[in-house]
C-alpha positions as CSV (number, residue, x, y, z in Angstrom):
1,X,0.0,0.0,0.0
2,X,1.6,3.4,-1.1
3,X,5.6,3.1,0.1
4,X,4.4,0.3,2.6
5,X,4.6,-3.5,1.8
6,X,4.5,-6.8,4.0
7,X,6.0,-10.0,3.0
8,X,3.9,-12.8,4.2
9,X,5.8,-15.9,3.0
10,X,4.3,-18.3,5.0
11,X,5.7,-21.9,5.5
12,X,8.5,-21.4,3.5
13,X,12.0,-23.3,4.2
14,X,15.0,-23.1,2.5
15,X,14.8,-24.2,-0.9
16,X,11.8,-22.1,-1.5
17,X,13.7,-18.8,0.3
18,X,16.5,-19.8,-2.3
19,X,14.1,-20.0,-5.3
20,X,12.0,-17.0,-4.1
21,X,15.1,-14.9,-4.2
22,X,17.1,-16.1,-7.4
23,X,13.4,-15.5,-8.8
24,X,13.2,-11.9,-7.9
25,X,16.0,-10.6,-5.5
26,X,15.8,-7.2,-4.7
27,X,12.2,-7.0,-5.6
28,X,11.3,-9.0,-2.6
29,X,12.3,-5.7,-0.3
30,X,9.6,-4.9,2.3
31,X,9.1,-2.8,5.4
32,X,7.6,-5.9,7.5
33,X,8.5,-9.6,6.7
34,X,6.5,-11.8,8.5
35,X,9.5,-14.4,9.4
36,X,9.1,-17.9,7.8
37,X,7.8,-21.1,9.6
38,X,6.8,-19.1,12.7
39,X,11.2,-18.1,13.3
40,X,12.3,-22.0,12.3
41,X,15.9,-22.3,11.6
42,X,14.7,-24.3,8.6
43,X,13.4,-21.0,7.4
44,X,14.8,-17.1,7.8
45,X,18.1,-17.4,5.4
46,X,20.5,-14.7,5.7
47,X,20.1,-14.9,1.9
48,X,16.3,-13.9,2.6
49,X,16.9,-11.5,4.9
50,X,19.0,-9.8,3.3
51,X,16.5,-9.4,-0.1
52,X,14.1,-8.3,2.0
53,X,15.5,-6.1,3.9
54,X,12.8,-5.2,6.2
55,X,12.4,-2.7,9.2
56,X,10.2,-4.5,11.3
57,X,10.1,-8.6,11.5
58,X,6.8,-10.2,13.4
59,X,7.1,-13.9,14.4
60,X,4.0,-16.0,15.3
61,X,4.7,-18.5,17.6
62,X,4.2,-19.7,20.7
63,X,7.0,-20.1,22.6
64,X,6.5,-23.8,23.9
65,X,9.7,-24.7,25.1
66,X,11.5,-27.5,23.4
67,X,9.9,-26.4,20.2
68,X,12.8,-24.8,18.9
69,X,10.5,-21.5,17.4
70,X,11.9,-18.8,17.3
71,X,14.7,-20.5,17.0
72,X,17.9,-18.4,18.8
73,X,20.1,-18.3,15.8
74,X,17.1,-16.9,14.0
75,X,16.9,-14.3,16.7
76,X,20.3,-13.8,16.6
77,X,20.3,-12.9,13.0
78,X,17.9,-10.5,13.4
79,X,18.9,-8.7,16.3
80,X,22.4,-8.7,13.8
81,X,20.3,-7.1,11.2
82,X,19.2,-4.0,13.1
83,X,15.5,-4.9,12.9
84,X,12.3,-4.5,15.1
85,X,11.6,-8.1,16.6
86,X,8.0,-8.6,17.3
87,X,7.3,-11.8,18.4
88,X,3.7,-13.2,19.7
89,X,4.9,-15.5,22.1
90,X,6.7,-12.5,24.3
91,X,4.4,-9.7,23.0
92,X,0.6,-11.5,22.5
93,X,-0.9,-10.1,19.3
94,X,0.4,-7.8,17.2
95,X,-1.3,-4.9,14.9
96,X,0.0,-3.7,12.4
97,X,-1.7,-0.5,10.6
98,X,-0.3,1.9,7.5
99,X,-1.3,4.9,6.1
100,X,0.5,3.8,2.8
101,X,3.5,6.0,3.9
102,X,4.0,5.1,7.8
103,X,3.4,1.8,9.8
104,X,2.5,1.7,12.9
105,X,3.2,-2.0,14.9
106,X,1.9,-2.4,18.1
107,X,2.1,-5.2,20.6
108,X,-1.0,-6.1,22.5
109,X,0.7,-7.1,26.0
110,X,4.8,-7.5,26.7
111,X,5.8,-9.9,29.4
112,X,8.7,-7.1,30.5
């Protein structure tokens, strides 16, 4: 919408990040990516990220321990990336709203 876009790339892993991006590169830069496979470490390439290159990343998940999502390295890459984590298992839901210029993300609860 306007100078706003959101990548929403769902399941994803690997070999479809790879595709997606030797398919269309730089064209996959957004303002928010929605991180692959709720923050897997089978998902959220550097390769990706780096496309992308997005100001804001949201991961849904839901924290269970032992489940491996977000996954630290994942977090880790982020964090390296400069980026605004959101994630739903540490902030409940998230809104997101855009004039088509500015976004506006806003956690619903934090557990700080």
């Amino acid at each position: 919408l306007g100078e706003v876009s959101v990548l929403l790339p769902g399941d994803i892993m690997l070999p479809a990040e790879k595709e997606l991006v030797a398919a269309v590169g730089e064209r996959l830069k957004s303002t928010v990516l929605i991180a692959p496979h709720h923050g897997s470490r089978s998902s959220n390439s550097e390769e990706l990220l780096r496309a992308v290159a997005p100001g804001a990343v949201l991961i849904s998940s839901a924290g269970r321990p032992g489940s491996g999502m977000p996954h630290s390295k994942v977090l880790e890459r982020y964090d390296r990336q400069g980026v605004r984590l959101y994630r739903t298992d540490r902030d409940g839901a998230v809104c997101l709203t855009t004039d088509g210029q500015t976004v506006s993300i806003l956690p619903h609860f934090s557990s700080n």
